[in-house]
Structure formats: C-alpha cells, structure tokens
N, C-alpha and C positions, 0 to 999 in steps of 0.2 A: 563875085569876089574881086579883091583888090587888096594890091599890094603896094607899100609905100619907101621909098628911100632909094638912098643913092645907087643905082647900078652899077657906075663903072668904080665903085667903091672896093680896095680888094677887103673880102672876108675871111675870117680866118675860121669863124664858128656859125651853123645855125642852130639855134635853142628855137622848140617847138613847146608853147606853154599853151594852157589852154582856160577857157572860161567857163566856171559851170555854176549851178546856182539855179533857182528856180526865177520864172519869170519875172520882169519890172520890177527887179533890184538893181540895175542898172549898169548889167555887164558893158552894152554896148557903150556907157557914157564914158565908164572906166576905160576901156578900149581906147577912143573917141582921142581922150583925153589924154592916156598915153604916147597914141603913135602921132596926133596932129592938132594937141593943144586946144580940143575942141569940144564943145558942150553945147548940145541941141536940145532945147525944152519941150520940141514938140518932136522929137524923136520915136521912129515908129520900132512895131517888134522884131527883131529879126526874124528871117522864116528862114529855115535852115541853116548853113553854116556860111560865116564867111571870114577871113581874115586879114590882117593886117601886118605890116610891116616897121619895126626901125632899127636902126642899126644905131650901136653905142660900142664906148672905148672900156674895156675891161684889162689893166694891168697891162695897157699897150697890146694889147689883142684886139680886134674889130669884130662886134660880137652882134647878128644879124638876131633879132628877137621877131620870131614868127610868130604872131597871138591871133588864136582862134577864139572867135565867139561862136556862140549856140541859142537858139531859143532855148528856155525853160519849159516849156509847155511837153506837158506827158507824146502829146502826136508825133513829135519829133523825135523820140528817143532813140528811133530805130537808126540813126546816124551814129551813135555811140560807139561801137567797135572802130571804127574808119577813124572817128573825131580822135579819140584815145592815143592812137597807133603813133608812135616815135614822141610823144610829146614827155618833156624830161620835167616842166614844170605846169603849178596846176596852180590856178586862183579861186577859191572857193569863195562865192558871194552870197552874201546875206543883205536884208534892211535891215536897219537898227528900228525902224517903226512899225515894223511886219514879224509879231512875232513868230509865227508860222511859217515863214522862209529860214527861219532861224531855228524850228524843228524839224525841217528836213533837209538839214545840213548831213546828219550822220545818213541818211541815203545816200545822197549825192556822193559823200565820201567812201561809205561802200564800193557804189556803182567805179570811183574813182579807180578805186584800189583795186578793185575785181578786174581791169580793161590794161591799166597801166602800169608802167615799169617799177617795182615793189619800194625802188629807191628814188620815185618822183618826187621834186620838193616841191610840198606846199603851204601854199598862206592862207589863213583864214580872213577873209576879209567883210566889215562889218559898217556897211556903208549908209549915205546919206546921212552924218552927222551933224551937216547943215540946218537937220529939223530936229535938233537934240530934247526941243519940246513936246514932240510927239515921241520918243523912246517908248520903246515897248522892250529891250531887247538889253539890259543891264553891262556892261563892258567886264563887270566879275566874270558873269557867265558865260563867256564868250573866252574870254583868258583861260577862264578852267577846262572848259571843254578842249583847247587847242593844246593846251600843256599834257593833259589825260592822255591826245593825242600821238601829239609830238607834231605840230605844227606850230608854223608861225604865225604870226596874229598883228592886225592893225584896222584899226578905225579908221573910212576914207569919203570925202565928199568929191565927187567927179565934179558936181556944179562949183566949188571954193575951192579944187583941184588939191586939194588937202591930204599926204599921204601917198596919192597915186603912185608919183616919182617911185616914193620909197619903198612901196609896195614888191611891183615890181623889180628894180635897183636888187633887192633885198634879196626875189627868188635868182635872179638872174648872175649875181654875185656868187650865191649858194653851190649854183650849177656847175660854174665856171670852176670853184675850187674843187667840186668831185671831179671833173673832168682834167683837172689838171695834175692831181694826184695821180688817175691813170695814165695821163700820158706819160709820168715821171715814172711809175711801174713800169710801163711798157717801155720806155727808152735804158732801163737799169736790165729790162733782159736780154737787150740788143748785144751785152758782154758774152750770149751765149752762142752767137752765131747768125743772132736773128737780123735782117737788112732794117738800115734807118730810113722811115719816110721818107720820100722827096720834100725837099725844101717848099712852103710855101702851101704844102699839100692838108686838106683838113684831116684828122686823125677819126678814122668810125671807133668808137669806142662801145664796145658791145655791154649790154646789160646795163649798170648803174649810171646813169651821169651820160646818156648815151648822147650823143650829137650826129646830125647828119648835116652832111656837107653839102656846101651850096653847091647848086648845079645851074647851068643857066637853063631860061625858060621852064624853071623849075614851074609846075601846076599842080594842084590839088584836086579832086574830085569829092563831090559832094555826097 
C-alpha cells in the first residue's frame, strides 16, 4: 500500500471513499488517474487492497481523499467488512462494453449498503467510453437504474481521463456538504453548555457524513 500527497500539508478532513465493481472495469486506472494523472495499459490486477492518496481545496478547507481499491474477484471478498469500515463515499464501477459487470452492479450495491454507513454517497460509474463502439451497456439504462436508486451517475474513460476529475470532485463535494451541515448542528448546540472544539481540530462526526481525522503515521491493514 501507498500513500500520496503532501504531508506537512495541515488537513482539515479525511474522506474515506472506496472502489467496488467487478473485475477489469478498471477501478485501478480510475484510481491511477485520479491520485497521479496516470494511465498504464499493461496494468496488472490488484490482489487485495490497496490505497491511495490526494488532498484538494474544498470551500477553503483541505480535504485529504483516502481512495481504496479492491480486486473484483469472488476470492477476495473476505476483505469486505475491514474495506467498508469508516468509508463515507463509494464509486460503483461498471464497463460500458461488458454487459455483465453492469448486471452485477445491484450486488455490489447490496454488499455496499449491507457493510456501509446508510448515508454513504455514491456514484454510479460507467466506464471505458473511449470504446463507445463496442457498447453493450445503453447510458438510458444506467441513468435509470441510478435515479430508481438514488445515485449519481457519470460516464468515464480513465485512458482519455474523461469525467474522472468530476466523478469524484462530485462524491467528495457531496460529503463535505453533509459533514458541514453537522458541524453547523453541532456548533448551534454548543448554546447549551456543550465545549467548542479546539481550533484547527478535525470534528468526528458520528453516523452520516462521518469523517475521521488525520492522525500521523496513520496505516491500514489489509
């Protein structure tokens, strides 16, 4: 595992998002591409979990985006409790030329929803539209099934880095506004007697919109 960005950066939030999807839809290029602009053609499968790192500016707040990936592969699944645990946002992956990654999306959303915090945001993501010639996977259908949901939804090429950004951008914006809602809740009960945070301190905000704060030498277990 590996982590990316600035350390002596002060943070103010960590969002824990995560990658799920079935195998070679190409969480890891998504990833890749995200945290360090990068896109490998001959990129191998992940085996277990691993994650990555970057930090971005959310309404003047410094907002550390922790994203895990995961193989797809059934053998692997027994990582799921662990993978799940604190993550506030979720990238659900499909191909757009594999139509059967894109029938076992309401599993994966399932498994999602059964592990994770009731009020995780997530994106539907509907990838590789770089090979729009090969489509198996309609964008109707994809639109309808996220809205039925209550998800969001976007079409992305990691290789033409198409969407990625805003993918992303999109869950992590999401988060940032539930989380800030509670902290406005929680500093209006402070009239009751309750003490104000220390200055500079990240806020745990329990249940929806949950954030955990950076810690140094913060590690993971796989």
């Amino acid at each position: 595992m590996a982590g990316y960005g600035d350390a002596s950066q002060k943070v103010d939030y960590v969002f824990k998002v995560v990658l799920i999807g079935d195998s070679a839809v190409g969480k890891s290029q998504i990833l890749a591409r995200f945290a360090r602009d990068e896109f490998s053609l001959d990129s191998k499968a992940t085996i277990g979990v691993e994650f990555q790192t970057r930090t971005l500016v959310i309404q003047h707040k410094s907002v550390k985006a922790q994203i895990w990936d995961t193989a797809g592969q059934e053998r692997y699944r027994a990582v799921t409790s662990a993978y799940y645990r604190g993550a506030v946002g979720a990238l659900l992956v499909y191909d757009i030329t594999k139509r059967q990654t894109f029938e076992h999306i309401p599993r994966w959303l399932e498994e999602l929803r059964g592990h994770a915090d009731k009020n995780i945001v997530i994106m539907l993501v509907g990838n590789k539209i770089d090979l729009e010639e090969q489509r198996a996977v309609a964008t109707e259908d994809a639109k309808e099934f996220a809205e039925k949901e209550g998800l969001f939804f976007l079409e992305t090429s990691a290789l033409e880095s198409t969407n990625v950004e805003t993918a992303f951008n999109t869950v992590l914006n999401e988060i940032f506004s539930i989380v800030n809602k509670k902290t406005l809740a929680a500093s209006d009960e402070q009239t009751n007697g309750n003490p104000a945070p220390a200055a500079g301190k990240s806020i745990l905000v329990p249940g929806p919109g949950q954030v955990i704060p950076e810690k140094k030498g913060m590690c993971c277990s796989s």
